[in-house]
SEFINU-34648 format. One record per residue (C-alpha): chain; residue number from 1; x, y, z; residue in one letter. Coordinates in steps of 0.5 Angstrom, whole numbers, plus 500, padded with zeros to 3 digits. Each point is the difference from the previous one (the first is absolute). Layout:
// SEFINU-34648
<r ch="A" i="NUM" xx="X" yy="Y" zz="Z" aa="A"/>
...
END
This chain:
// SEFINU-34648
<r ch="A" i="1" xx="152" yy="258" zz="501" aa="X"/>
<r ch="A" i="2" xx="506" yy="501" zz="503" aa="X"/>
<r ch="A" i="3" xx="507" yy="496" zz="498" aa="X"/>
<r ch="A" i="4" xx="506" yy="500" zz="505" aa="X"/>
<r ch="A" i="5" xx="507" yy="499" zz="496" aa="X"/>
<r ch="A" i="6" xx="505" yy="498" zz="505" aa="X"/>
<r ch="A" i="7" xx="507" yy="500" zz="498" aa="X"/>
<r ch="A" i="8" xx="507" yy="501" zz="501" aa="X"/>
<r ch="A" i="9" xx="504" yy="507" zz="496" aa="X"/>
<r ch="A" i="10" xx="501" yy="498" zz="493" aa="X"/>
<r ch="A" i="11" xx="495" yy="495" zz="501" aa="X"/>
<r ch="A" i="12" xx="495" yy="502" zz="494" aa="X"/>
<r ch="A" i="13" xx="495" yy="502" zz="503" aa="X"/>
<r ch="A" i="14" xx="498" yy="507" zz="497" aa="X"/>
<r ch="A" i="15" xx="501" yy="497" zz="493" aa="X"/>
<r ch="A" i="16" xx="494" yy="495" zz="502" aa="X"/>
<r ch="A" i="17" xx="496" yy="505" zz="503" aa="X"/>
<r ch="A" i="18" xx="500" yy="504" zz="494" aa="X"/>
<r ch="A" i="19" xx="499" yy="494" zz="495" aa="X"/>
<r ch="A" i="20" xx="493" yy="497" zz="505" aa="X"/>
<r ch="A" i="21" xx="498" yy="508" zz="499" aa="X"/>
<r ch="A" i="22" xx="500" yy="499" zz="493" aa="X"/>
<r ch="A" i="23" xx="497" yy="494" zz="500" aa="X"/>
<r ch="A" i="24" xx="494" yy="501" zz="506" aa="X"/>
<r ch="A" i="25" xx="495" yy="502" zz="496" aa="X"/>
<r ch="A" i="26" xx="498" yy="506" zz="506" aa="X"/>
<r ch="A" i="27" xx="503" yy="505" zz="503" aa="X"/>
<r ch="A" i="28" xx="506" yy="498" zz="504" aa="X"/>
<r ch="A" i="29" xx="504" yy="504" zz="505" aa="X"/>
<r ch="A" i="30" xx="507" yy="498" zz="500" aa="X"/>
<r ch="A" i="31" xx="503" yy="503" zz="507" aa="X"/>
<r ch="A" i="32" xx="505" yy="498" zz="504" aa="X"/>
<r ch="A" i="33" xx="508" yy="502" zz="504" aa="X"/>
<r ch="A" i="34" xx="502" yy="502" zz="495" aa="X"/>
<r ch="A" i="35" xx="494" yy="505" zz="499" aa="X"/>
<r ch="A" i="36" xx="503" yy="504" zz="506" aa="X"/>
<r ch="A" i="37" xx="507" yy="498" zz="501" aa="X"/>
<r ch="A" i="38" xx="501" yy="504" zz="493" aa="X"/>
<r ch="A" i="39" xx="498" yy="506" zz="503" aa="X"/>
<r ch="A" i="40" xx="505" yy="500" zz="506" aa="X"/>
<r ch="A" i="41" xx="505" yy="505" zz="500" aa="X"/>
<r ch="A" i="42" xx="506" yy="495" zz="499" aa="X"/>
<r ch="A" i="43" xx="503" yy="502" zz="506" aa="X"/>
<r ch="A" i="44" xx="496" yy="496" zz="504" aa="X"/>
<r ch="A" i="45" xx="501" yy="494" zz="497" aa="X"/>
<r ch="A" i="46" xx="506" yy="496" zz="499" aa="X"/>
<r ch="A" i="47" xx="507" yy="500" zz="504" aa="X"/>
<r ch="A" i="48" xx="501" yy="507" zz="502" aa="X"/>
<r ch="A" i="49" xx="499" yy="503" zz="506" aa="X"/>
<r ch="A" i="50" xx="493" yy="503" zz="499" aa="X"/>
<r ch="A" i="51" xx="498" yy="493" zz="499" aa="X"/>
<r ch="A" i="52" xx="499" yy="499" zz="507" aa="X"/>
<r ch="A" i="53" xx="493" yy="503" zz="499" aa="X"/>
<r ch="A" i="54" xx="497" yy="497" zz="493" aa="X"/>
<r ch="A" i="55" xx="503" yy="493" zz="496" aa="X"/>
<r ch="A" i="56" xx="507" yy="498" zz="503" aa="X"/>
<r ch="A" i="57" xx="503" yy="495" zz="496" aa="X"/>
<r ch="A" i="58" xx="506" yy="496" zz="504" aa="X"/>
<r ch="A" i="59" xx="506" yy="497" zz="497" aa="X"/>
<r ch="A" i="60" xx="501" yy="492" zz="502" aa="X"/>
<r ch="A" i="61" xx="504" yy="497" zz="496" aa="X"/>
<r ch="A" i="62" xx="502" yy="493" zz="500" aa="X"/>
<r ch="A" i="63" xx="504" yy="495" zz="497" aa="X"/>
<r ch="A" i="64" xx="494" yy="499" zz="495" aa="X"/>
<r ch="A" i="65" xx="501" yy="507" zz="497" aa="X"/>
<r ch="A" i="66" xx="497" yy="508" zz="502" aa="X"/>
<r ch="A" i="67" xx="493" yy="500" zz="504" aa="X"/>
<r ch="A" i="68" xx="495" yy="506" zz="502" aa="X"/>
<r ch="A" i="69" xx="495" yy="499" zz="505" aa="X"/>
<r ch="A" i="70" xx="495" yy="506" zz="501" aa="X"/>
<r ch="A" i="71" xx="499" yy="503" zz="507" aa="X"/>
<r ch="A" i="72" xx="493" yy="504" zz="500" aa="X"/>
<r ch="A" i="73" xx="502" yy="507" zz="506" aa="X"/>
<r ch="A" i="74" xx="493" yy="504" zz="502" aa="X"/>
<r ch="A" i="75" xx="499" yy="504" zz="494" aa="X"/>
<r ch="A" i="76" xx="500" yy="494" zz="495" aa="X"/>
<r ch="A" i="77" xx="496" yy="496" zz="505" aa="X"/>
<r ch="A" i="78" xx="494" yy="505" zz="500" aa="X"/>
<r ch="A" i="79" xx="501" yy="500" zz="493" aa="X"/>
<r ch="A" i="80" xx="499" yy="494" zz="500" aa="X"/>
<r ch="A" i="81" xx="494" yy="500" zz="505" aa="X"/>
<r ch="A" i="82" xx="496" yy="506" zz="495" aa="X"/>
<r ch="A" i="83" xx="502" yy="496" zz="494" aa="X"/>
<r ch="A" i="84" xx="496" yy="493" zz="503" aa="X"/>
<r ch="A" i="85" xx="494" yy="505" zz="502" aa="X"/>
<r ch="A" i="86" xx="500" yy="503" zz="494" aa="X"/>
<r ch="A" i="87" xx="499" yy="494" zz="496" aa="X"/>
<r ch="A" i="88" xx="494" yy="498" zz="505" aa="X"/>
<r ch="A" i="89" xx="496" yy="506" zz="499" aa="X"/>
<r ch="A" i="90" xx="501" yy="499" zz="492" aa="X"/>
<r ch="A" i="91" xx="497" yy="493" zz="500" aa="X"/>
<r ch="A" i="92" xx="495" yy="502" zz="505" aa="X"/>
<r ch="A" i="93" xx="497" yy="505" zz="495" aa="X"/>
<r ch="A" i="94" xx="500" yy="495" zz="494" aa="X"/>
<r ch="A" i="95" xx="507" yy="500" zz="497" aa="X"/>
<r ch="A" i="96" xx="504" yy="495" zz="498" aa="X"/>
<r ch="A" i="97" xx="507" yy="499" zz="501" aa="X"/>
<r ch="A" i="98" xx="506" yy="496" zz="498" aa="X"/>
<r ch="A" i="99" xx="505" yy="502" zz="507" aa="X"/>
<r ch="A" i="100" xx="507" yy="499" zz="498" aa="X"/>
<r ch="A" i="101" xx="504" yy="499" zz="506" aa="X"/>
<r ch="A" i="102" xx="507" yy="497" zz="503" aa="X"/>
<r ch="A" i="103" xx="497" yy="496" zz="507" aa="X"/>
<r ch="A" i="104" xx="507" yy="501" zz="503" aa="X"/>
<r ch="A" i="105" xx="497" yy="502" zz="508" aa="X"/>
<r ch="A" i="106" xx="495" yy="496" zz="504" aa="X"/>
<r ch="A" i="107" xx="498" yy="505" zz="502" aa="X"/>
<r ch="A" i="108" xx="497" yy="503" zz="493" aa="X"/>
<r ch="A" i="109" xx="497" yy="493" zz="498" aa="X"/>
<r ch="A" i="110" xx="496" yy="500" zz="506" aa="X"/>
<r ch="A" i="111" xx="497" yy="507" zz="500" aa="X"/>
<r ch="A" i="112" xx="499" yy="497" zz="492" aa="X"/>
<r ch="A" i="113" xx="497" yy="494" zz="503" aa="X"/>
<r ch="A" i="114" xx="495" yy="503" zz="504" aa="X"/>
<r ch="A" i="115" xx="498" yy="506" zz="496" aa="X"/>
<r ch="A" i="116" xx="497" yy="496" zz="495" aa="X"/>
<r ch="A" i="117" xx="499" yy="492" zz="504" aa="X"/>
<r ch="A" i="118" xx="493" yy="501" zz="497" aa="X"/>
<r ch="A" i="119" xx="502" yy="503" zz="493" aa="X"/>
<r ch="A" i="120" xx="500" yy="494" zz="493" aa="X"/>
<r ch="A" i="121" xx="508" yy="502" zz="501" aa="X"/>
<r ch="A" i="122" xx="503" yy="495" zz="495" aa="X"/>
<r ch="A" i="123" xx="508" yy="500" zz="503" aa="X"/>
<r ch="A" i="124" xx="505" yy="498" zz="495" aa="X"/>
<r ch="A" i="125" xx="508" yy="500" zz="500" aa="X"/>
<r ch="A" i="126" xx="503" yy="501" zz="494" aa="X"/>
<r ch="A" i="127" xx="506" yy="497" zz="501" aa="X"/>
<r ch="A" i="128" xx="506" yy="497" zz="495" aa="X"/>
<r ch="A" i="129" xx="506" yy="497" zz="502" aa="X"/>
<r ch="A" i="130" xx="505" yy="505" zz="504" aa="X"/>
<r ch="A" i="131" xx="505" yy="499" zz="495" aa="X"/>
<r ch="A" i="132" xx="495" yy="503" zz="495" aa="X"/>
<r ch="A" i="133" xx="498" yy="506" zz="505" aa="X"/>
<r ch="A" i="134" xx="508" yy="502" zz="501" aa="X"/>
<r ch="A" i="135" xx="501" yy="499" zz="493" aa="X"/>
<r ch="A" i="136" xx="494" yy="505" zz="499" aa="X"/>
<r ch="A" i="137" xx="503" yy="505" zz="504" aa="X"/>
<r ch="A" i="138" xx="506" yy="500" zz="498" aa="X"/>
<r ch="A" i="139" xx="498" yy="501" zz="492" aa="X"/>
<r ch="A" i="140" xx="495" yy="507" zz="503" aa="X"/>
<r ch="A" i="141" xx="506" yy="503" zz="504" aa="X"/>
<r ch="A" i="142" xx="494" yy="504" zz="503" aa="X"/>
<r ch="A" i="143" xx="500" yy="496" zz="507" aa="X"/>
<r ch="A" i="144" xx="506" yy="499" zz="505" aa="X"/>
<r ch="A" i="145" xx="503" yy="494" zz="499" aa="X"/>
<r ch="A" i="146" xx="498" yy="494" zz="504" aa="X"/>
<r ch="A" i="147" xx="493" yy="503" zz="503" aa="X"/>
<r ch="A" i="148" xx="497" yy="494" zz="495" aa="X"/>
<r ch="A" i="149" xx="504" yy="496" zz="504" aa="X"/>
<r ch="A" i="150" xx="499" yy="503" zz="507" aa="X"/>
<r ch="A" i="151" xx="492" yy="500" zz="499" aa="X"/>
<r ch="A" i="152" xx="500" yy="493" zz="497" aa="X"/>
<r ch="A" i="153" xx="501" yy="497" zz="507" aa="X"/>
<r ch="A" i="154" xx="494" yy="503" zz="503" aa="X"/>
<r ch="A" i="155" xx="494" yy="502" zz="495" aa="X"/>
<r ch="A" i="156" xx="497" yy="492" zz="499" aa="X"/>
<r ch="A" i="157" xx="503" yy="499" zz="507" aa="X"/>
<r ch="A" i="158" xx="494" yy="497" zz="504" aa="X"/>
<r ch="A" i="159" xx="494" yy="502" zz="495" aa="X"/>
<r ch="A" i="160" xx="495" yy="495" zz="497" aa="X"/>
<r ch="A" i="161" xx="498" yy="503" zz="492" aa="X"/>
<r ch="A" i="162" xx="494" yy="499" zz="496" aa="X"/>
<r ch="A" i="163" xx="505" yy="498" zz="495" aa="X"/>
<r ch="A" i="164" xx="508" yy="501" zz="498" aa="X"/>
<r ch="A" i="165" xx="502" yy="503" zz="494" aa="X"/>
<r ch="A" i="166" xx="507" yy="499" zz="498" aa="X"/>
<r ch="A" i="167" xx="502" yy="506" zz="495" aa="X"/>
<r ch="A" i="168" xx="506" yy="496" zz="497" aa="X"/>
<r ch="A" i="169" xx="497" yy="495" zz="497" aa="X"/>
<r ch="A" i="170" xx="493" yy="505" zz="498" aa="X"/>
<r ch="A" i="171" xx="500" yy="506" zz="495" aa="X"/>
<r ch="A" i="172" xx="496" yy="505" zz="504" aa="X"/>
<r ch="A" i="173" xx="494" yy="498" zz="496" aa="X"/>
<r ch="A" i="174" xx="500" yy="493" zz="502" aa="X"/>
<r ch="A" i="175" xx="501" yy="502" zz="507" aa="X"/>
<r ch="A" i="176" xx="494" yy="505" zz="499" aa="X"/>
<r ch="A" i="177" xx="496" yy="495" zz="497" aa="X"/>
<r ch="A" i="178" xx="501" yy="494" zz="505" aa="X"/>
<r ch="A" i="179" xx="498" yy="506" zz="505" aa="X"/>
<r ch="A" i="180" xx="493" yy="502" zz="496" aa="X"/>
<r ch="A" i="181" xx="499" yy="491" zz="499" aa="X"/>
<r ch="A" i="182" xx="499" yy="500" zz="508" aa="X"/>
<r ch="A" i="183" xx="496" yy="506" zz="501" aa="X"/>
<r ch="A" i="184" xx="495" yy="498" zz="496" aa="X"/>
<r ch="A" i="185" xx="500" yy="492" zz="502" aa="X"/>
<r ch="A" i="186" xx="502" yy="499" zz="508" aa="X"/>
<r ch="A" i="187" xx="498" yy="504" zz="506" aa="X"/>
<r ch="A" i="188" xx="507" yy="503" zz="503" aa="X"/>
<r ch="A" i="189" xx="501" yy="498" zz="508" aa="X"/>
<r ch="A" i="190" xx="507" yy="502" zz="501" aa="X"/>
<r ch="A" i="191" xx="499" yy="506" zz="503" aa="X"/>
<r ch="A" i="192" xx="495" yy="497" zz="505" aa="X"/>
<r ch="A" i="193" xx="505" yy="494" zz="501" aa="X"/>
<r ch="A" i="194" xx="505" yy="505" zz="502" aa="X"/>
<r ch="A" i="195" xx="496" yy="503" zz="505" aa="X"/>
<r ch="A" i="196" xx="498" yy="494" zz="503" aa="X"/>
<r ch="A" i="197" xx="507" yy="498" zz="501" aa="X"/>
<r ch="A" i="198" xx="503" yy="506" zz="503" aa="X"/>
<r ch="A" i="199" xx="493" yy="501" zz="505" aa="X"/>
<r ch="A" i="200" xx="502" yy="492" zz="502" aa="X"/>
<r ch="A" i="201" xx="507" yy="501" zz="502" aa="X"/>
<r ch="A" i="202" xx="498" yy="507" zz="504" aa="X"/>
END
């Protein structure tokens, strides 16, 4: 079993990934970004100088309000690449994993897609409105304003999903619910449907 929760910042995911843990009958792993990125020393993420090497967050604001984009430097994309084998070598020795991630570089996808092409990867976006994502943001006041926006722009871009879930209009135990009703009825094709489009325009 391995449920992959795509979303943007603030968009709920981790709430969702707590309630199908309590809801799966079996042991659920939940890992994901924010497994690692918390254990960054925050000098290597966000605007300052060091940033450059880790998770550099760029200002472009517009007309429409604050925006955040992340760039990823070379030790954030090592980071990255281990955190992706480690969830491989995981589900090759049998554990399950609920993978909680912000699919905002092509790059990470596409290693995803390949790694795990020929695993039962069900690819879920949990994705409310954008309005409700900065709303969220703004009421945590633990992340940089407008990087729901900023990764609003680019985590669904281009990405075909097994099933969308909108957190603004579901609790986090009806979200987890709709998420366990797919597992147990329908056979997830996304993942494969990804890598067959990216490898048909190569």
């Amino acid at each position: 079993m391995i449920i992959f929760l795509n979303g943007t910042s603030s968009a709920g995911k981790t709430s969702v990934a707590k309630k199908i843990q309590e809801l799966y009958p079996k042991p659920l792993l939940h890992m994901g970004i924010d497994s690692f990125f918390f254990s960054i020393d925050p000098r290597f993420v966000g605007e300052g100088k060091e940033a450059d090497f880790g998770y550099r967050f760029v200002r472009v604001d517009d007309t429409l309000g604050p925006k955040v984009v992340v760039e990823n430097g070379p030790y954030a994309k090592r980071l990255s690449y281990a955190m992706r084998q480690a969830f491989k070598t995981m589900v090759d020795n049998g554990i399950s994993l609920i993978i909680d991630e912000l699919l905002f570089s092509e790059e990470d996808f596409q290693d995803y897609l390949e790694l795990f092409q020929d695993a039962p990867v069900v690819f879920v976006a949990i994705k409310p409105s954008q309005k409700v994502a900065e709303e969220r943001e703004k009421m945590r006041g633990d992340r940089s304003l407008g990087l729901a926006r900023g990764l609003y722009e680019v985590v669904y871009k281009d990405r075909i999903f097994d099933l969308e879930i909108d957190t603004g209009k579901m609790d986090p135990k009806e979200a987890a619910e709709a998420i366990l009703a797919f597992t147990a009825s329908k056979r997830p094709t996304a993942f494969k449907e990804n890598f067959q489009k990216r490898a048909s325009l190569c």
